[in-house]
C-alpha positions as CSV (number, residue, x, y, z in Angstrom):
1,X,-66.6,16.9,-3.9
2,X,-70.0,18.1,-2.3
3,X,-71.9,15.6,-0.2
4,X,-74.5,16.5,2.6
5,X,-73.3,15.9,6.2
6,X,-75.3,13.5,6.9
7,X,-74.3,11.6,4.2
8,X,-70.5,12.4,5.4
9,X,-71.4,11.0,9.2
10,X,-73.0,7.6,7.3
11,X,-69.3,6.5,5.9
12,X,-68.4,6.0,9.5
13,X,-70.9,3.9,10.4
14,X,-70.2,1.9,6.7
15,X,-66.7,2.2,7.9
16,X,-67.3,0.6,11.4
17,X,-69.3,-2.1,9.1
18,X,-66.3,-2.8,6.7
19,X,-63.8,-2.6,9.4
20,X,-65.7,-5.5,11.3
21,X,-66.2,-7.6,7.7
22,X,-62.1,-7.3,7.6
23,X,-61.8,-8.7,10.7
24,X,-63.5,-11.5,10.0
25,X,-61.8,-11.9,6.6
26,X,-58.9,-11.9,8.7
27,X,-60.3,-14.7,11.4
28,X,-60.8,-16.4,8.9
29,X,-57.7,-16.9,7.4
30,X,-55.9,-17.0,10.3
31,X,-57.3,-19.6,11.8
32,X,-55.6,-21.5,14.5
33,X,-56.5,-24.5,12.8
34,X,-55.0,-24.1,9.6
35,X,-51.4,-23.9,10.4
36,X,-51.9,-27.5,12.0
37,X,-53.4,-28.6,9.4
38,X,-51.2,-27.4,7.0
39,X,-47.9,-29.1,8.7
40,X,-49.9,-32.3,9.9
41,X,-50.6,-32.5,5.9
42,X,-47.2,-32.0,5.0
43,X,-45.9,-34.8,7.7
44,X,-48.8,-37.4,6.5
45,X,-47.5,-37.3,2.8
46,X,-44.3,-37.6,3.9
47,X,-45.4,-40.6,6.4
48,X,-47.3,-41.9,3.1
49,X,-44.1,-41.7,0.5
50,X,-42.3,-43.4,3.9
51,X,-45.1,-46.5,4.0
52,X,-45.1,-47.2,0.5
53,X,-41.2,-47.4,0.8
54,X,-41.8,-49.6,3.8
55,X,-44.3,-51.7,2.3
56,X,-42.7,-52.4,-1.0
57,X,-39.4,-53.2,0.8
58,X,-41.8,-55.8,3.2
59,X,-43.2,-57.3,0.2
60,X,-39.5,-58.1,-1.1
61,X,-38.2,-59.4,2.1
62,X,-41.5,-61.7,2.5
63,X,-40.9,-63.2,-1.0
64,X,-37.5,-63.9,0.1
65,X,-39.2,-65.6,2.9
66,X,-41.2,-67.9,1.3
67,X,-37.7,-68.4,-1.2
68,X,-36.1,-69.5,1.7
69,X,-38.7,-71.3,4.0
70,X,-38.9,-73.1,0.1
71,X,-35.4,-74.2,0.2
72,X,-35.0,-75.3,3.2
73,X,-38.0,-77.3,2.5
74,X,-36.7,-78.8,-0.8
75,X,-33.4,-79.7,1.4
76,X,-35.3,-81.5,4.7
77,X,-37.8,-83.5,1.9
78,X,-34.7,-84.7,-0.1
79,X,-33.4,-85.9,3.6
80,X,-36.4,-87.8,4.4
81,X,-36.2,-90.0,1.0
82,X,-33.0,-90.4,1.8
83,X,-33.0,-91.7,5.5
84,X,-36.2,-93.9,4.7
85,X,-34.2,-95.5,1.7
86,X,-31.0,-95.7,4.3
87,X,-33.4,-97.3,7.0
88,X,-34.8,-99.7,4.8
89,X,-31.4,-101.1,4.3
90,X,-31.6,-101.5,0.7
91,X,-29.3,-101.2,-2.1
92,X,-25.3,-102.4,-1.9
93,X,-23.0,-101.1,0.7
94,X,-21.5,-98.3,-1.2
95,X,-25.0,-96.9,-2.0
96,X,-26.2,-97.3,1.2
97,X,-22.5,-95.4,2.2
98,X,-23.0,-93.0,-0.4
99,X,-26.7,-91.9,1.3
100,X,-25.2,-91.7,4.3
101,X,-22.6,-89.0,2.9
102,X,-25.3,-87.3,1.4
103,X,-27.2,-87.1,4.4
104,X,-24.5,-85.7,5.8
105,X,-24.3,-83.2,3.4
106,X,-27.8,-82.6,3.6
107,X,-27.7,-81.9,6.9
108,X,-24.9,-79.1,6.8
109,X,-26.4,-77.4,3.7
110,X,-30.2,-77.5,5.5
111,X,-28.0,-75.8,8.6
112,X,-27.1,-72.9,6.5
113,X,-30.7,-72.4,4.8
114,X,-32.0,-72.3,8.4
115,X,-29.5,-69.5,9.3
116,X,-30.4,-67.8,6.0
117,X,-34.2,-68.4,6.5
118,X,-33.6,-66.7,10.3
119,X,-31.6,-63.8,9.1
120,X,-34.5,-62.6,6.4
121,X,-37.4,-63.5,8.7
122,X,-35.4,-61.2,11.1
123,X,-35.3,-58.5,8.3
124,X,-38.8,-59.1,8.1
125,X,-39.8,-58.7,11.7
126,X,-37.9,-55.3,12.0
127,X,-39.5,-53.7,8.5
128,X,-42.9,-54.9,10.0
129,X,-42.6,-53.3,13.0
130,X,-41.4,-50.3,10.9
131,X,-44.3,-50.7,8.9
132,X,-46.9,-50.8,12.1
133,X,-44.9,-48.1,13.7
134,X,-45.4,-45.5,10.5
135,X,-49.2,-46.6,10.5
136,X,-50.2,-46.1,14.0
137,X,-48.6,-42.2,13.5
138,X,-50.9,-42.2,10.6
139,X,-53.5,-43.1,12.3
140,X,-52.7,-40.4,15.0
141,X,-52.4,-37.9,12.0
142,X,-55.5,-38.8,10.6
143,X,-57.8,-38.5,13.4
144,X,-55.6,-35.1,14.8
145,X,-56.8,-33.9,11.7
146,X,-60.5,-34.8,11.8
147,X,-60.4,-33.3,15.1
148,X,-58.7,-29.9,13.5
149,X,-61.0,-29.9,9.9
150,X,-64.1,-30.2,12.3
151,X,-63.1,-27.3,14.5
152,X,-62.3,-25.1,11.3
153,X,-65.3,-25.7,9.4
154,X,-67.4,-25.2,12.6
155,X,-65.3,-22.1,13.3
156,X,-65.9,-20.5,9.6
157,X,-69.6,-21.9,9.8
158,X,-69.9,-19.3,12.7
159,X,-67.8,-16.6,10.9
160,X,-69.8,-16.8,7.6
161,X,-72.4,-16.4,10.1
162,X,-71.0,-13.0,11.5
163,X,-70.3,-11.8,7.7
164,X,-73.8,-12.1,6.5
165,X,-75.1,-10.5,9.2
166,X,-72.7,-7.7,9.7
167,X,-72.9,-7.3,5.6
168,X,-77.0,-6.8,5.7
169,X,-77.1,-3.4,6.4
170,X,-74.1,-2.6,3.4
171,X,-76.3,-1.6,0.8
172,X,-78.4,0.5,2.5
173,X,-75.5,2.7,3.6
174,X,-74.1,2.8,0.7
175,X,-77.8,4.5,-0.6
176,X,-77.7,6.4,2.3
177,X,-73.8,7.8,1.8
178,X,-74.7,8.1,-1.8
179,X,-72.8,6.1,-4.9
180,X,-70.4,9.1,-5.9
181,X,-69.2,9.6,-2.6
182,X,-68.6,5.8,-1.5
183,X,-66.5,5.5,-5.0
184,X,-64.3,8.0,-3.3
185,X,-64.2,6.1,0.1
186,X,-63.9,2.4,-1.5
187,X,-61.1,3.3,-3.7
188,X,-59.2,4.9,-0.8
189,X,-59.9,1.7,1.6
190,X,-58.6,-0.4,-1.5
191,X,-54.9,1.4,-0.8
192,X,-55.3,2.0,3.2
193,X,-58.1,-0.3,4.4
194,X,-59.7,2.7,5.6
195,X,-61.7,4.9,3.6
196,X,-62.8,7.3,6.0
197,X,-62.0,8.7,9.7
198,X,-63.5,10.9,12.1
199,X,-62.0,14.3,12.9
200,X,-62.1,14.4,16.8
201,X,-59.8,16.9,18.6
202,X,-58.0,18.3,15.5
203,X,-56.7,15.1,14.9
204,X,-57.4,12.5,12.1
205,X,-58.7,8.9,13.6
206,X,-57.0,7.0,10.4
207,X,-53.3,8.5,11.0
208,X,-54.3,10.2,14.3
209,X,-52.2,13.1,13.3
210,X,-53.0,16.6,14.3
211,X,-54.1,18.6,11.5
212,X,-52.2,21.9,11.2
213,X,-53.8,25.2,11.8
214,X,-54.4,26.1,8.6
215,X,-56.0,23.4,7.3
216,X,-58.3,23.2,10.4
217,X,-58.9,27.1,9.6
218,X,-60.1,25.5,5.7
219,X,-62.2,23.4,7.3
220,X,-63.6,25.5,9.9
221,X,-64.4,28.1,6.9
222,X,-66.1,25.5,4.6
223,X,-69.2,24.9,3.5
224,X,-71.2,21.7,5.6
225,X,-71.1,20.1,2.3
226,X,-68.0,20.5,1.6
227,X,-66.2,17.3,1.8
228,X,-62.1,17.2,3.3
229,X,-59.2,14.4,3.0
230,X,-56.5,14.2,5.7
231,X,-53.2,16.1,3.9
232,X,-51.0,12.6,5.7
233,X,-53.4,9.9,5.0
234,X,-55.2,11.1,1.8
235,X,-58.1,9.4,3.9
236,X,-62.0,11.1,4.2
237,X,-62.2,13.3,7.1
238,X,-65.8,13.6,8.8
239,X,-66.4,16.3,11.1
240,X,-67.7,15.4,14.1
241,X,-69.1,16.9,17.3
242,X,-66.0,16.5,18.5
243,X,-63.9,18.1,15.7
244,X,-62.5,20.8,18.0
245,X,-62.8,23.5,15.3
């Protein structure tokens, strides 16, 4: 391929451009940011899947709750009637006797509600503070990653930034290089992610190899024009001030 030397020296420069457009590319998806975000999203679903668990087992144990606190209820009610009928001293002897067994019984059966009542409110108390426990981390989740997603999208606001401007003066190297001879150097960067290097002191700057003598003898002998690919790297080779040759 034939392409004027000064066409040759402008892939530098477009690969000094690209080379600073892949470093952002890279900043940009490796921000600090998104591996944070990434395993504080990972623990909030889990903390979500854990608080609907939570929740739903809360909502059982607070009907059982209001089951009990029912019961126990029904039980001191029925006691009432049946200590006002007792105090009013009506009925025979045996009924009267017959309340007072009752009450008895009342009284023993009400005792066990209680402690039934005690043991689920107790239940109750410990998935609640489960419940307030897996909300206030969250909580602390949710506003870690407002913190993170406000940082990141301030962080790629200033990279897009970076990119358009480093990216305004593409085309016009590309005009400048010429079309046929940036085909070349974009298909190489597509296997290498660089398309062209500098020859400075018989070495490539892509590989940094030395070239061997005879190839630096082919080059030396060529025509200006005439443009060379590192044997190693397969990569564009510019000659330079520097070559050495």
């Amino acid at each position: 391929m034939k392409a004027e030397p000064g066409q040759q020296a402008k892939l530098l420069d477009l690969q000094a451009l690209d080379t600073r457009l892949s470093q952002i590319a890279h900043a940009r998806n490796t921000l600090p940011q998104l591996a944070e975000i990434a395993d504080l999203e990972g623990k909030a679903s889990l903390l979500d899947d854990q608080l609907v668990r939570s929740r739903t087992e809360l909502s059982d144990i607070q009907r059982e709750v209001i089951k009990a606190d029912g019961d126990v209820q029904q039980v001191r009610d029925r006691a009432t009637r049946d200590q006002q009928r007792l105090d009013s001293g009506t009925g025979s002897a045996k009924d009267l006797t017959a309340i007072q067994h009752e009450l008895e019984s009342l009284a023993r059966r009400q005792s066990e509600l209680e402690d039934v009542e005690l043991e689920v409110m107790e239940r109750a108390e410990a998935v609640q503070s489960d419940v307030s426990e897996l909300e206030r981390g969250r909580s602390e989740i949710t506003d870690r990653l407002t913190e993170l997603e406000s940082a990141r999208d301030k962080r790629l606001a200033e990279l897009d930034a970076d990119e358009a401007e480093v990216a305004a003066p593409r085309d016009d190297l590309v005009v400048s290089a010429g079309v046929e001879l940036v085909a070349l150097y974009d298909k190489i960067r597509a296997t290498s992610g660089t398309g062209a290097a500098p020859l400075r002191q018989r070495r490539c700057g892509g590989c940094q190899l030395e070239l061997n003598p005879v190839a630096l003898r082919v080059i030396k002998s060529a025509p200006q024009d005439e443009v060379h690919r590192c044997e190693e790297c397969r990569r564009i080779l510019v000659r330079t001030a520097e070559s050495g040759l």
